[in-house]
N, C-alpha and C positions, 0 to 999 in steps of 0.2 A: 385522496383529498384530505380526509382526517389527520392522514400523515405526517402532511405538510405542516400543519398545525402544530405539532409537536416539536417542530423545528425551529431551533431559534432564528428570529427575522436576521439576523446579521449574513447566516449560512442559506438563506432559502434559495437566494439565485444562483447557490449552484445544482439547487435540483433541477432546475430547467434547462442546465447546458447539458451540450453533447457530450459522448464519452470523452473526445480527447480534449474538450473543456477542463474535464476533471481530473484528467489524468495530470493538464499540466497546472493547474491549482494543486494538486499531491505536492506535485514537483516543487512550485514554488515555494511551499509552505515548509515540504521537508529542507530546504535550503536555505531557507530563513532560518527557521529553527537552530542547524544543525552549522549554520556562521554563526549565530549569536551565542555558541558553543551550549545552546538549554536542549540539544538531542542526543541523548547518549546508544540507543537503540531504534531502529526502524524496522517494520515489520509488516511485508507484505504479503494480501490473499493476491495473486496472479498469478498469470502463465504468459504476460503482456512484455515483450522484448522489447517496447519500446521503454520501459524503465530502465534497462543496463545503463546508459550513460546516467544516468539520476543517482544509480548504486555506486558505480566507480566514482564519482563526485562527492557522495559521503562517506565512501571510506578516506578518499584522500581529507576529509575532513576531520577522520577519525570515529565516522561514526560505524557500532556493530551493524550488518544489516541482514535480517532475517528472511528466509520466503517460508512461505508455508502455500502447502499444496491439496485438492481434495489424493484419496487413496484411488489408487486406478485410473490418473489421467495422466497421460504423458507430461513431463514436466521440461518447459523449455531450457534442455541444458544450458546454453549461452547467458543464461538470465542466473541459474541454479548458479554456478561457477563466481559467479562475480559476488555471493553470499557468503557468509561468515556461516549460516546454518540453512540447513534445508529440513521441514520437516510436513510429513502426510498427515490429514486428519479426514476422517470418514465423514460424511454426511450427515451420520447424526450428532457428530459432536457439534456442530453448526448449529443445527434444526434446536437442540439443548439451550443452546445459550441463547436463542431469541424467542424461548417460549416462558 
């Protein structure tokens, strides 16, 4: 609830959609972005296959497109393959950066 507060009103309703609410908000926004030529790199935390087409669409746009992964999860090749980079980070490098 606090959370929410912190959040700017223009962004709050998309905390209340479902995942693939968000997922396709990512989408539209990285596409916006990334036509109006202002995204030079994108950089996603997932293991979520339904982004491939999102990725092949900004590379054909020109844009770099990063995954990053935790260490020790299987990472979905099909998703990994369509990146320019793939890179593992542990747990706690996460846990660091939101304390």
């Amino acid at each position: 609830e606090k959370f929410l507060e912190t959040v700017p009103k223009k962004f709050r309703d998309r905390c209340d959609k479902s995942e693939k609410g968000v997922d396709v908000e990512i989408c539209c926004d990285a596409l916006k972005l990334a036509a109006a030529n202002r995204m030079e790199r994108l950089i996603l935390l997932t293991n979520d296959s339904d982004f491939i087409s999102l990725l092949k669409s900004l590379k054909d746009l020109g844009v770099n497109v990063g995954l990053i992964s935790l260490a020790g999860s299987r990472v979905n090749k099909e998703l990994a393959e369509e990146c320019d980079s793939c890179d593992a980070v542990g747990d706690g490098v996460l846990t660091s950066l939101f304390e």
